[in-house]
MARLOVO-458091 format. One record per residue (C-alpha): y, z, x; residue number from 1. Coordinates in nm, 4 decimals, m for minus. Last residue first. Layout:
<north->Y&up->Z&east->X&num->NUM>
...
//
This chain:
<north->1.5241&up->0.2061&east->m0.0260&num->291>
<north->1.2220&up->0.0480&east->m0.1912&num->290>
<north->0.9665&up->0.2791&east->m0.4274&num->289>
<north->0.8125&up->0.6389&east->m0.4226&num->288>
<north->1.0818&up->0.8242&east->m0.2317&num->287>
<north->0.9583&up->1.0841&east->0.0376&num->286>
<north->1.1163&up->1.4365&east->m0.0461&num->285>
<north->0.9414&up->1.6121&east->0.2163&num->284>
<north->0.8006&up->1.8845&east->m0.0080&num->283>
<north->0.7012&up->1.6321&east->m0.3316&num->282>
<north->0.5647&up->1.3831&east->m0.0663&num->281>
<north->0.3491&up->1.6299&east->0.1074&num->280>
<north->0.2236&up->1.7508&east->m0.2169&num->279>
<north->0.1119&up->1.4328&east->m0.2901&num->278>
<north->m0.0524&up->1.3231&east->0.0361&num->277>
<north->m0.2275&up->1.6370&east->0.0029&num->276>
<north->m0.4310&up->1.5162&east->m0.2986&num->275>
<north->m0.4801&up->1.7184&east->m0.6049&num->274>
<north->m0.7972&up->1.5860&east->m0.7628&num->273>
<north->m0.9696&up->1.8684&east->m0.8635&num->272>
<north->m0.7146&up->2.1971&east->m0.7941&num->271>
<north->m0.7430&up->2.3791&east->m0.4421&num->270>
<north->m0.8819&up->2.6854&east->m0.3407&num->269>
<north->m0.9028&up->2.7722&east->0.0419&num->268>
<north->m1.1240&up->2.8327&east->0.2886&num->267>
<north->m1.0371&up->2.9615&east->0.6500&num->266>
<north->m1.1980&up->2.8616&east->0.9715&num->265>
<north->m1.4391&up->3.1234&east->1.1003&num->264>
<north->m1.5013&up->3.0106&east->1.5198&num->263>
<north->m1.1192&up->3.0454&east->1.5879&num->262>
<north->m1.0199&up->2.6990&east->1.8033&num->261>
<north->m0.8216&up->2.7988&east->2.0684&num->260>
<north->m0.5404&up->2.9724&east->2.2497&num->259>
<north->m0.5249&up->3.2174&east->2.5476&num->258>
<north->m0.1977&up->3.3674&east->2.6826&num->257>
<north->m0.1784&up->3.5178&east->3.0341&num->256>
<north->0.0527&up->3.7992&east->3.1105&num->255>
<north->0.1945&up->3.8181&east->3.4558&num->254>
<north->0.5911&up->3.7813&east->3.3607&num->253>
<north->0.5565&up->3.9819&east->2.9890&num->252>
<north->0.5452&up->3.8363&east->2.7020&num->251>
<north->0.7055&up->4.0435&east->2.4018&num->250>
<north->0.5510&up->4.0723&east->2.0979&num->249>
<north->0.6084&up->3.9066&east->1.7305&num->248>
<north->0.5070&up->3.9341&east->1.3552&num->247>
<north->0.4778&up->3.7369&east->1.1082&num->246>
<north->0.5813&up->3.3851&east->1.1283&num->245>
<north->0.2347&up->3.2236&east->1.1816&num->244>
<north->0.2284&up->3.4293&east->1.5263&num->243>
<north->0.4971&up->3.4816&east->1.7852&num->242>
<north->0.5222&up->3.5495&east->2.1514&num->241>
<north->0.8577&up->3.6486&east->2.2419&num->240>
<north->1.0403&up->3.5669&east->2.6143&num->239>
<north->1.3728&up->3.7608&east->2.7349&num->238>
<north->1.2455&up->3.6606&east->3.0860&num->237>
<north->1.1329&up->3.2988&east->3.2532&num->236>
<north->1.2547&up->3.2132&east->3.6080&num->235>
<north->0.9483&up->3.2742&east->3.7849&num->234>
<north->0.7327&up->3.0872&east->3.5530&num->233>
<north->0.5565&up->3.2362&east->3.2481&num->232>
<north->0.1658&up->3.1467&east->3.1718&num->231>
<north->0.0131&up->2.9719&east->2.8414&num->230>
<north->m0.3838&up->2.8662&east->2.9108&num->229>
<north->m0.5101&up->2.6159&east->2.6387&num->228>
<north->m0.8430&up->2.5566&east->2.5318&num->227>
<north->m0.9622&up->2.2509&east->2.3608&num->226>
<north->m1.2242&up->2.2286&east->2.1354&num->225>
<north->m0.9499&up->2.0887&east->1.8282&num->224>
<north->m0.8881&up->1.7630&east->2.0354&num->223>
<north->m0.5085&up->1.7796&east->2.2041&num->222>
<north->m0.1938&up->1.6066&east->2.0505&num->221>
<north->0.1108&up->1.6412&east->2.2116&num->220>
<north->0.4658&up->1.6710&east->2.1148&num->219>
<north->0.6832&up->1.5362&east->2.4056&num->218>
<north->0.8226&up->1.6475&east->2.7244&num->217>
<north->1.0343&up->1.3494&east->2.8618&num->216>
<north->1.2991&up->1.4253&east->2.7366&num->215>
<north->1.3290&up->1.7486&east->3.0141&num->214>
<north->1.5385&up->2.0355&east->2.9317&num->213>
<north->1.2637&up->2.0509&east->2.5923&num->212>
<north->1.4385&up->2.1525&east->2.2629&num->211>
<north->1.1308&up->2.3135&east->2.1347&num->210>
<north->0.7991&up->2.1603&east->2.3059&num->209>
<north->0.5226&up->2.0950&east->2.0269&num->208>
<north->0.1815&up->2.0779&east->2.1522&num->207>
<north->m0.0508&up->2.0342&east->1.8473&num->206>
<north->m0.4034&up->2.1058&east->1.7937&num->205>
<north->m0.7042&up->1.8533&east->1.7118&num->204>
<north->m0.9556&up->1.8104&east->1.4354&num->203>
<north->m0.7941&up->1.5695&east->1.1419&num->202>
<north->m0.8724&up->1.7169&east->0.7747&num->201>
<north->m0.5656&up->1.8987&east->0.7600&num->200>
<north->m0.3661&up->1.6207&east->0.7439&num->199>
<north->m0.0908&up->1.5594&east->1.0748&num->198>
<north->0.2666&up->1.5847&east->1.0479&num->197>
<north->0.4050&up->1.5104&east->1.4077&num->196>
<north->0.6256&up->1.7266&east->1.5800&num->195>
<north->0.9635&up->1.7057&east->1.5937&num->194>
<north->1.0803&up->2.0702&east->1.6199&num->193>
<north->1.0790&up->2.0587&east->1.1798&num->192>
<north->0.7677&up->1.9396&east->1.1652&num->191>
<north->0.6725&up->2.2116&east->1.4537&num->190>
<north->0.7820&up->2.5017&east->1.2620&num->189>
<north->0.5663&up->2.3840&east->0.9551&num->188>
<north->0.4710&up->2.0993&east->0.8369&num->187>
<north->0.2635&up->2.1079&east->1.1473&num->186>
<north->0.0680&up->2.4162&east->1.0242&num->185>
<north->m0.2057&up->2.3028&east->0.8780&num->184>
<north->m0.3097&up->2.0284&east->1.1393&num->183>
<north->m0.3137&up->2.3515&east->1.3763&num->182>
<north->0.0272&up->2.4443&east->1.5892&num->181>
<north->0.1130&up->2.5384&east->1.9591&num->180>
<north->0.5030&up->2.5737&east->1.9300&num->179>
<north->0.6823&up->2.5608&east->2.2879&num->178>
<north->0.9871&up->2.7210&east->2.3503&num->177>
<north->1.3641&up->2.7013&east->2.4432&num->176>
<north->1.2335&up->2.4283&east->2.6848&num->175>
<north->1.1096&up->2.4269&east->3.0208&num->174>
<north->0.7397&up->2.3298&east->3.0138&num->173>
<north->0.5806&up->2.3283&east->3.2940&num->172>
<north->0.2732&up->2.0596&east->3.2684&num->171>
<north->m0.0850&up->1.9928&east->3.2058&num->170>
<north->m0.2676&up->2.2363&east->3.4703&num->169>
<north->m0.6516&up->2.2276&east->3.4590&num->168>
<north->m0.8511&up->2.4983&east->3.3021&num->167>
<north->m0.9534&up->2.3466&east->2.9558&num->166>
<north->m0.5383&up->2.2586&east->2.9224&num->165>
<north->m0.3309&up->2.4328&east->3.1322&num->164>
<north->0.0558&up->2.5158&east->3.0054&num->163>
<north->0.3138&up->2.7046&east->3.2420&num->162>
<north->0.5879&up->2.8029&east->3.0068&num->161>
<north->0.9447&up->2.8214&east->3.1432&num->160>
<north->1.1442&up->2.9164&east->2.9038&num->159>
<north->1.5075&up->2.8770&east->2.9510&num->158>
<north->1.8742&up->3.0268&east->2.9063&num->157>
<north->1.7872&up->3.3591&east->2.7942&num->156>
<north->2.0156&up->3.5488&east->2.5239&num->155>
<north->1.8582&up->3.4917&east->2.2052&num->154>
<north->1.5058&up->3.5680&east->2.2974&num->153>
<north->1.2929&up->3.2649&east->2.4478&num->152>
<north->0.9995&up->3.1173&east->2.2191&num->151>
<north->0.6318&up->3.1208&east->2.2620&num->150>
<north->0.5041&up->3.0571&east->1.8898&num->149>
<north->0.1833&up->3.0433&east->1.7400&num->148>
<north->0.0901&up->2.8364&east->1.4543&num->147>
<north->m0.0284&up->2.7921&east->1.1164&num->146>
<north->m0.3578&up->2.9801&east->1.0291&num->145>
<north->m0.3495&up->3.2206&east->1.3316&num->144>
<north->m0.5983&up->3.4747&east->1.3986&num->143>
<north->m0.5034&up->3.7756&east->1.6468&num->142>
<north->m0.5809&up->3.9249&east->1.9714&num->141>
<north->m0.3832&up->4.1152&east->2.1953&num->140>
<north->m0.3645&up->4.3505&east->2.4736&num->139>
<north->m0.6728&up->4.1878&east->2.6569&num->138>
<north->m0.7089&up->4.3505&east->2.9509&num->137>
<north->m0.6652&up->4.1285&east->3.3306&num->136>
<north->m0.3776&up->4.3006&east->3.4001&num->135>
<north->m0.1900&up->4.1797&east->3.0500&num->134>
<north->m0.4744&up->3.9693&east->2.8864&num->133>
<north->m0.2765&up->3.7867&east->2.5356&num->132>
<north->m0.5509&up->3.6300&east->2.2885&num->131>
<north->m0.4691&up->3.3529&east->2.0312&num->130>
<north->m0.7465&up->3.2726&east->1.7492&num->129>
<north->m0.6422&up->2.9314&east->1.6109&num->128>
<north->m0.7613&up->2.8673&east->1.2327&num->127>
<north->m0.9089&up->2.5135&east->1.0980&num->126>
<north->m0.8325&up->2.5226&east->0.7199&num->125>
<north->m1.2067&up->2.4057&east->0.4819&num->124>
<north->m1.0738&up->2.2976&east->0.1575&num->123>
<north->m1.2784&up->2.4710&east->m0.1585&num->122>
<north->m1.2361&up->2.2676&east->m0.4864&num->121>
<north->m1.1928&up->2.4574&east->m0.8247&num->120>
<north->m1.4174&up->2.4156&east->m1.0836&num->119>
<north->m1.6337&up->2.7468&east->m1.0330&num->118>
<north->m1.5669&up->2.8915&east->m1.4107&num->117>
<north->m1.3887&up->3.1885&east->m1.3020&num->116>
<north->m1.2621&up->2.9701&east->m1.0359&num->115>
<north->m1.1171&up->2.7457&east->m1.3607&num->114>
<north->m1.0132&up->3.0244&east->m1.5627&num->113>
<north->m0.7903&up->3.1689&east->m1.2968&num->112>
<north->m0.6169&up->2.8297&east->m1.2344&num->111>
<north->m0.5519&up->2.7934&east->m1.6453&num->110>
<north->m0.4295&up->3.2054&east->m1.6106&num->109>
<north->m0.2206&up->3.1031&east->m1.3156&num->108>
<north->m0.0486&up->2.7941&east->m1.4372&num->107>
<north->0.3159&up->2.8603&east->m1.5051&num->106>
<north->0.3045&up->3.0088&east->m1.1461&num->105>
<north->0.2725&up->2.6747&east->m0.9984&num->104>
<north->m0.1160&up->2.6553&east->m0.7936&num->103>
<north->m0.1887&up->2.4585&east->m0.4522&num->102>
<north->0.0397&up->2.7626&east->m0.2531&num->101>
<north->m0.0412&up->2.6643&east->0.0964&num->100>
<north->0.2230&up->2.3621&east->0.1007&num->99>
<north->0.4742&up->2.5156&east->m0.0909&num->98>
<north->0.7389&up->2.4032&east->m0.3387&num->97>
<north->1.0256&up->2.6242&east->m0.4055&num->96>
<north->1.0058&up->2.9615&east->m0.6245&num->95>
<north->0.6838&up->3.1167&east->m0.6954&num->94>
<north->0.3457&up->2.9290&east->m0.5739&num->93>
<north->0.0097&up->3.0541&east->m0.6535&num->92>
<north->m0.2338&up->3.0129&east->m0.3638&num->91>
<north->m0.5887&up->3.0687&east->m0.3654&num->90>
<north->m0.7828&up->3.2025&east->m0.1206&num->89>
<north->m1.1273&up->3.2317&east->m0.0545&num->88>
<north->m1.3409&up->3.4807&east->0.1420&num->87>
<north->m1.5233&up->3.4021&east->0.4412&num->86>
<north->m1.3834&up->3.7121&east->0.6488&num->85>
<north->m1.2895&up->3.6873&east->0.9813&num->84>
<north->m0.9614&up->3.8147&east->0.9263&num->83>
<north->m0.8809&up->3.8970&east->0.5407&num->82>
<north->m0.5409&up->4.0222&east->0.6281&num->81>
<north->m0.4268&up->3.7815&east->0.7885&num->80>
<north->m0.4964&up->3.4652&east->0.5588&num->79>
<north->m0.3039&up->3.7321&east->0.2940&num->78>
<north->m0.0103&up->3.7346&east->0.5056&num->77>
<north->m0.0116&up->3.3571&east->0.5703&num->76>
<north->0.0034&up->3.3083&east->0.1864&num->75>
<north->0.2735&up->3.5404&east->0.1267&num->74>
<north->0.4563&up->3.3191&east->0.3508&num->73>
<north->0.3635&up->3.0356&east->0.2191&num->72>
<north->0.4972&up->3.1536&east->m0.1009&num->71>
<north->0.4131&up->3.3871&east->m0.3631&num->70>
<north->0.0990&up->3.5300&east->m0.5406&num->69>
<north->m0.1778&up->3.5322&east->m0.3518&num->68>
<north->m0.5236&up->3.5361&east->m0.5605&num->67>
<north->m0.8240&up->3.6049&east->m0.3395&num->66>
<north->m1.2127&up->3.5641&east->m0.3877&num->65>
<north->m1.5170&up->3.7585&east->m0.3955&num->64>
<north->m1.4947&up->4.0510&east->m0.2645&num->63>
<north->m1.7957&up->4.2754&east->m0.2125&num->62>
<north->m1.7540&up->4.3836&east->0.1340&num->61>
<north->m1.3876&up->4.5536&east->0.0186&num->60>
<north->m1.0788&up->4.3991&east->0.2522&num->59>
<north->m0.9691&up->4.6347&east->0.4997&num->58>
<north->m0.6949&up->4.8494&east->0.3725&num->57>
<north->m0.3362&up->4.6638&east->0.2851&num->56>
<north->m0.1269&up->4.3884&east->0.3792&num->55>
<north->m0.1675&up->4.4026&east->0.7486&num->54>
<north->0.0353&up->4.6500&east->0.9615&num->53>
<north->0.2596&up->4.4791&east->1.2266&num->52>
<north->0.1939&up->4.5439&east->1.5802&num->51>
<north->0.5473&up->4.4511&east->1.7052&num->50>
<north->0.8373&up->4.2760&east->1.5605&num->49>
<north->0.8211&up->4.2605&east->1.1975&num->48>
<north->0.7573&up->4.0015&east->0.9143&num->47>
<north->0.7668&up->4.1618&east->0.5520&num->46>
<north->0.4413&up->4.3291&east->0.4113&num->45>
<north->0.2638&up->4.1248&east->0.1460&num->44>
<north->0.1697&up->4.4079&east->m0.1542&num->43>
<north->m0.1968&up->4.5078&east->m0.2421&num->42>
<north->m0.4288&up->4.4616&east->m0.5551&num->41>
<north->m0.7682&up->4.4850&east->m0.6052&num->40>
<north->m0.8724&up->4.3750&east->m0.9136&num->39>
<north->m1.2482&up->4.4404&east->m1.0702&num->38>
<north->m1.3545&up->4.1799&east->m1.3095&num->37>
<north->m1.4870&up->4.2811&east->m1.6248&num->36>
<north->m1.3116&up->3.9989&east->m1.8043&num->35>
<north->m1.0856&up->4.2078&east->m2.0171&num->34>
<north->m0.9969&up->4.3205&east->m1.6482&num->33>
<north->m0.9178&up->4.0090&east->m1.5332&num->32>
<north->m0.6414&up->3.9604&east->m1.7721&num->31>
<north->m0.5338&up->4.2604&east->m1.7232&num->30>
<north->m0.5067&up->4.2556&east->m1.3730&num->29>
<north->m0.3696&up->3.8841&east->m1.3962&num->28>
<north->m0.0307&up->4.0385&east->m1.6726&num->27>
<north->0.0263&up->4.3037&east->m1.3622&num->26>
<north->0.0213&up->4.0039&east->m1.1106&num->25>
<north->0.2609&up->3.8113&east->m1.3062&num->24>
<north->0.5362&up->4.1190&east->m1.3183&num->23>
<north->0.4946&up->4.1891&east->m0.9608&num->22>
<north->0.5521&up->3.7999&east->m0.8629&num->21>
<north->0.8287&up->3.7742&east->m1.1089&num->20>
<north->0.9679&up->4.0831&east->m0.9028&num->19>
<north->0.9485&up->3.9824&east->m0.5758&num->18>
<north->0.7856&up->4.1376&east->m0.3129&num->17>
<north->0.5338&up->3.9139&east->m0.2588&num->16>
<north->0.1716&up->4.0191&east->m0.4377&num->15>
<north->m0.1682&up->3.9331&east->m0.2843&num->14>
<north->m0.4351&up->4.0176&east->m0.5447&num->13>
<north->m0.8035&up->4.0259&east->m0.4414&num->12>
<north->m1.0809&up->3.9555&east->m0.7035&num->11>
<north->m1.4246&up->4.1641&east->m0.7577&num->10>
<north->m1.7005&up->4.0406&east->m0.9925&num->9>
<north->m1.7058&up->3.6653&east->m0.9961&num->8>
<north->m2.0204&up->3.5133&east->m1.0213&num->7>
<north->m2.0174&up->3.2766&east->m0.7649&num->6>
<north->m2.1830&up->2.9135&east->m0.8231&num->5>
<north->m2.5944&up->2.8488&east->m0.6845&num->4>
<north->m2.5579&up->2.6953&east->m0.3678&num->3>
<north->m2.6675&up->2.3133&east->m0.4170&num->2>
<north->m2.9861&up->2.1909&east->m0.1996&num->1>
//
């Protein structure tokens, strides 16, 4: 049996800080307003180091959908701030290509119109959730859309990551880092670490060592219901843990970091009959005929 569609009645704005971005979102607010549709509007916060705050207050119970305006950034703010939440998102790109934002600018009102209109298509995004236990208490836990990040400050030599996978020891990594990614995010850091570019649609989570000591270390893919156990060897100090981008914490020498699949995956609005292979081509700059 079909769901019935969504009447709209209450629509999230996302804004970068940008001012196209702020001048677009106050034309949508309008716009949505002549509509009788409630906007609630907050501002992307920039990266930081430490407990970040999120975007804005907690998401209202009755919204019904998200507009981010900006990059992928922008994008993984917004993913953030709505949590657990199953609300959608829908990316409008300003500036370069993105791979979260499906929308150009030049197009918001036509994009608005259509998930006014329930045309658009909803893509189902795999999420991580990442816990840190520091004395056996959990000191941190977050949701990750793209990937998390266990990197070595700017004046270590090595990190030395102990990695188990469902309990059972895989390897020691000793490598300037090691980028655990979803199928989403390995165009991201991990394309560019050497990782493999995999479509959203596969189920598994990516091992990505950054400049390993040993060549042997390569990317690795593990199915999506795997758990994996991140520990610090002797040797390792100076040591961030990072999350899509946005904000980072120090690891500590006993700490023990948790990653798997997040239960709530995330949805988000695409156009009919945009394929990923296409936007992957556009961002990657893949030629269409013989070289």
């Amino acid at each position: 049996m079909m769901e019935p569609p969504i009447t709209f009645r209450n629509i999230g704005i996302v804004v970068k800080p940008d001012a196209e971005a702020r001048a677009k979102a106050d034309e949508l607010e309008k716009w949505l307003g002549g509509r009788q549709i409630q906007a609630f509007r907050i501002r992307s916060p920039m990266p930081s180091q430490g407990r970040s705050s999120l975007p804005g207050p907690v998401p209202p119970q009755e919204l019904d959908a998200v507009f981010v305006l900006g990059g992928d950034g922008t994008f993984l703010s917004a993913a953030r701030w709505i949590g657990d939440r199953n609300i959608p998102l829908l990316g409008i790109k300003f500036g370069q290509v993105g791979y979260l934002a499906a929308v150009a600018a030049e197009n918001l009102f036509s994009a608005a119109e259509a998930v006014l209109q329930n045309a658009l298509v909803t893509e189902t995004r795999m999420r991580l959730c990442v816990e840190m236990f520091r004395n056996g208490d959990a000191v941190l836990r977050e949701t990750v859309l793209n990937d998390v990040v266990v990197n070595k400050g700017a004046l270590a030599r090595l990190a030395h990551i102990q990695t188990d996978i469902d309990g059972r020891y895989l390897t020691t990594y000793s490598a300037d880092g090691l980028i655990i990614a979803t199928p989403t995010g390995s165009t991201a850091y991990s394309l560019a670490a050497g990782g493999p570019v995999i479509h959203p649609a596969v189920p598994g989570i990516i091992l990505t060592p950054i400049c390993p000591f040993t060549l042997t270390n390569r990317p690795l893919i593990v199915p999506d219901q795997a758990e994996i156990t991140l520990r610090l060897g002797e040797k390792s100090s100076d040591i961030m843990l990072t999350m899509d981008g946005q904000e980072g914490f120090e690891v500590r020498r006993n700490d023990v970091i948790r990653v798997r699949k997040h239960t709530h995956p995330l949805q988000m609005l695409t156009l009919p009959g945009q394929r990923y292979y296409d936007v992957l081509k556009a961002k990657l700059r893949w030629s269409g005929g013989r070289v």
